[in-house]
N, C-alpha and C positions, 0 to 999 in steps of 0.2 A: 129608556135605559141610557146611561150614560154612555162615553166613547169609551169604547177599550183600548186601551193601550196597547199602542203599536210593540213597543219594547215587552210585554207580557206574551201577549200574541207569540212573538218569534222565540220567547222562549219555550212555549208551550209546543211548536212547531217543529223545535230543536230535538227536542225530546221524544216528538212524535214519529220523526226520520230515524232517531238514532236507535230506539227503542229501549232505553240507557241516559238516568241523569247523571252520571259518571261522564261519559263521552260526549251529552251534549255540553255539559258545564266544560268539559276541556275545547271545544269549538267555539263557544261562548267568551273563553275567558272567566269565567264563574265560578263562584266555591259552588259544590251539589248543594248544599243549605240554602243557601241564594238563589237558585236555579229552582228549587222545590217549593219556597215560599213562593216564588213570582207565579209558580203555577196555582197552587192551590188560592194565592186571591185570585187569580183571571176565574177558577170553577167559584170561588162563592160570589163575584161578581155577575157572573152568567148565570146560576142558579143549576146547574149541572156538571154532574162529574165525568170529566174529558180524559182522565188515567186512572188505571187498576194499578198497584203497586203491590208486590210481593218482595220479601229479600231475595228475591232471586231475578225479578225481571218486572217490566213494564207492560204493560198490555194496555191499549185503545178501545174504550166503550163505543158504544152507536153514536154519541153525540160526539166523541175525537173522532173517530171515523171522519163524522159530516166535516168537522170544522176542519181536517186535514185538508179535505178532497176541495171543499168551498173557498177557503180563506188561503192554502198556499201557494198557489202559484199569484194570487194577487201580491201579495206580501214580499215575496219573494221580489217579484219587480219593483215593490217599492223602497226595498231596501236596497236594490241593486241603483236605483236613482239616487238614493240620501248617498250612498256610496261616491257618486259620480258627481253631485254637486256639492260634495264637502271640500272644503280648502284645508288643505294642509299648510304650516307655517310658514306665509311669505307668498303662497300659492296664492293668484288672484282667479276667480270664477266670476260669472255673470253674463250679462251680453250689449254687445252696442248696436245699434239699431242709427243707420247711416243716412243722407240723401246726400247723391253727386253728379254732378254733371258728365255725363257719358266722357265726353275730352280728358279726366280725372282718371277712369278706369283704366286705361294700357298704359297712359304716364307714369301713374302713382300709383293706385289701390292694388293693381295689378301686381306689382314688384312688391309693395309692400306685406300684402296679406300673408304669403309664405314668411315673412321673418316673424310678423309680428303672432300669429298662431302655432309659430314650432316654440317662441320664449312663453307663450301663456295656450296652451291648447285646452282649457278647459272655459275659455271666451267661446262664445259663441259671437257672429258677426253678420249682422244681417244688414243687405245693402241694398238701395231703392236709387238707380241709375235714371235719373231723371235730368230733363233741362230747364222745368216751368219753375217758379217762385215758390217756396215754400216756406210755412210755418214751422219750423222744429216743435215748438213748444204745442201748437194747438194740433199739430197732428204725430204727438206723441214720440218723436226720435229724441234721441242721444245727442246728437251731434249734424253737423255737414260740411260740406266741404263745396267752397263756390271762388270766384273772384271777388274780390276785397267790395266792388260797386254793388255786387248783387248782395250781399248781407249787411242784413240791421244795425245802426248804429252801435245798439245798445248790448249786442251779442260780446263775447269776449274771442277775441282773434289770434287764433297763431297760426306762423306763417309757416306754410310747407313749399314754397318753392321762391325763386326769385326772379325780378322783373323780367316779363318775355311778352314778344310783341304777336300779334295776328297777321298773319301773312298772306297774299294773294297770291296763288302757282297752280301750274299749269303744266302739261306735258311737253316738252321740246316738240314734239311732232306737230302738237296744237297750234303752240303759238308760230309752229313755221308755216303751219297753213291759213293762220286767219292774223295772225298778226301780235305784237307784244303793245299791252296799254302803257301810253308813258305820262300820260294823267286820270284824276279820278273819273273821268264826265268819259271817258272812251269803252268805259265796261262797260253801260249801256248799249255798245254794238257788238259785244261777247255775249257767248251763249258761257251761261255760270249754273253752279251748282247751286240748288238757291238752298237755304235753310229753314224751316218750318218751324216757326215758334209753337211750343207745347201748350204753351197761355193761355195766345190767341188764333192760334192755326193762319196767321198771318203769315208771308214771306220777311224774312229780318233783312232789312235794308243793309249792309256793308259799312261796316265805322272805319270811314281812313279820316287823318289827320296831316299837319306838316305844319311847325311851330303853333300858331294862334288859332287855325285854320283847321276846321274840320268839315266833314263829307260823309252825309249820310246818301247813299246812292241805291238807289233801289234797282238792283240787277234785276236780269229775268233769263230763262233758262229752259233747257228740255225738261229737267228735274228738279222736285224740290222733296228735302227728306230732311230727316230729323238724325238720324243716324251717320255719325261722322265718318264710321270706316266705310260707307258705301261712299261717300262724297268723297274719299280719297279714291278707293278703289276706281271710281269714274274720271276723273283730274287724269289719275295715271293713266287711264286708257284714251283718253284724249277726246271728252266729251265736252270738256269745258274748264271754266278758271273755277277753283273753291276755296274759301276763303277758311282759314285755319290757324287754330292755335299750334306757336310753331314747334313747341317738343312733339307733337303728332306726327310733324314731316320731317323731320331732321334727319330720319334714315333716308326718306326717298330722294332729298335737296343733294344729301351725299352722295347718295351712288346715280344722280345724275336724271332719276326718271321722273322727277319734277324739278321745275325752276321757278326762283320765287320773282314777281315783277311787282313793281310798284315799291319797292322798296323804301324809299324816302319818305312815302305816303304809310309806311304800315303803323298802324299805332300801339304802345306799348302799355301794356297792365301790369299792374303791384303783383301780380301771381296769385298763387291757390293758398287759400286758408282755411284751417280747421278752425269751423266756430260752434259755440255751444254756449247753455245762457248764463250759467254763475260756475266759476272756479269751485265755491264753497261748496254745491248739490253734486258737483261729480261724482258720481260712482266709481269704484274700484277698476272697473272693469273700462269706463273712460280716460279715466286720472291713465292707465298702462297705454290705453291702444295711442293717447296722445305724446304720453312720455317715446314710446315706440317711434312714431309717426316722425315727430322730431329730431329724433337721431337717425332715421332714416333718410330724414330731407337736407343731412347736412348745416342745419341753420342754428345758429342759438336763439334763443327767446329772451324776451324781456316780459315784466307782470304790467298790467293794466291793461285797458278794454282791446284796444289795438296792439299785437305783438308781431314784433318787427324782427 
């Protein structure tokens, strides 16, 4: 048998509640002419008659019966969805499907998601808080959100934040009882918070720099974690030095309950970028969360692969 029509169906449904093509045609929006033909092809479609009709009233055979009791409450939710992902003019729907690096979430996504779902609340926004390498493309996301080194050449880039360095701090109490590093080669006698690459469950060595000069230093430590707000939580209570992207600390630097050391040595990144694979395939629902994203971060853009 072929599909039946969803739009048949709900008219036949209409008529079955109201028990009246008069009053369902007025719910409907329908002439009763139009409302009476859409029934009678759904019964010669089906091969059974679903309404008694009299000039006086409507009445439900054994076969409307069934098909009331079976088919409405399905129906009903499915029209209550078309309802919910219909766009109205200008209205954008859809959904962006995210990967970002934990550091990304209280700086940015956090602050952002409230603006950019009260201007489009019929987005849906699924996010995949991760630190390892990923594929957009091969593992099916929308978009990401990373440091300018960690993404593909060939991605197209816009910029959400501006150059900010990685910082090494430590608790005042810490460093007054074990001492302040005032070169890279002295962390090796601090106990550090170390960080766990997602990758390779390795420890990440420490990227400091100073003009030409760089230092990758493999600290070591009571703890090693993946999760940034524990490695602050612990800094602050005075377990060791953690090495941190600096809009992360910027509250704690200020009100005193870390201090940042090695200063000269910290080295500084392009900042966070939305990247994604072609301008041209964007969806509705990315072309908004980006256009958002950007005026959120304050920044203008420019077109080509890298925007600045």
């Amino acid at each position: 048998m072929a599909t039946t029509p969803l739009n048949a169906l709900n008219a036949f449904l209409a008529v079955a509640r109201r028990r009246s093509f008069a009053a369902a045609a007025a719910d409907l929006a329908l002439s009763p002419s139009a409302l009476s033909q859409a029934v009678r092809q759904l019964e010669a479609r089906l091969g059974v008659t679903l309404l008694t009709r009299t000039s006086r009233s409507v009445a439900l055979t054994d076969a409307g019966h069934r098909l009331l009791e079976d088919a409405g409450p399905a129906v009903n939710q499915a029209m209550e969805a078309l309802k919910r992902v219909t766009a109205r003019p200008g209205e954008v729907t859809g959904r962006v499907r995210l990967t970002v690096p934990t550091m990304a979430v209280p700086v940015f996504l956090a602050p952002l998601l409230p603006v950019f779902l009260a201007r489009h609340p019929k987005v849906e926004v699924h996010v995949r808080a991760e630190n390892r390498m990923v594929d957009i493309v091969e593992e099916e996301l929308d978009a990401g959100i990373r440091l300018s080194e960690a993404i593909e050449r060939d991605m197209v880039q816009l910029r959400l934040s501006t150059e900010r360095r990685f910082l090494v701090v430590g608790a005042p109490a810490y460093l007054a009882r074990r001492g302040t590093p005032q070169k890279p080669e002295d962390l090796l006698k601090h106990d550090c918070i170390c960080i766990q690459s997602e990758t390779s469950g390795a420890r990440y060595a420490w990227e400091l720099e100073r003009g030409r000069r760089n230092w990758r230093v493999p600290v070591t430590g009571p703890v090693t974690t993946n999760d940034s707000a524990l490695m602050m939580t612990l800094a602050e209570a005075g377990m060791g030095l953690a090495y941190a992207f600096e809009p992360l600390v910027e509250t704690q630097l200020a009100r005193g309950a870390l201090r940042a050391v090695l200063e000269p040595y910290a080295p500084v990144v392009p900042g966070l970028f939305l990247y994604f694979p072609s301008r041209a395939r964007m969806s509705p629902a990315l072309r908004a969360f980006a256009d958002v994203a950007r005026e959120f971060s304050g920044l203008s853009s420019r077109s080509g692969n890298k925007t600045s």
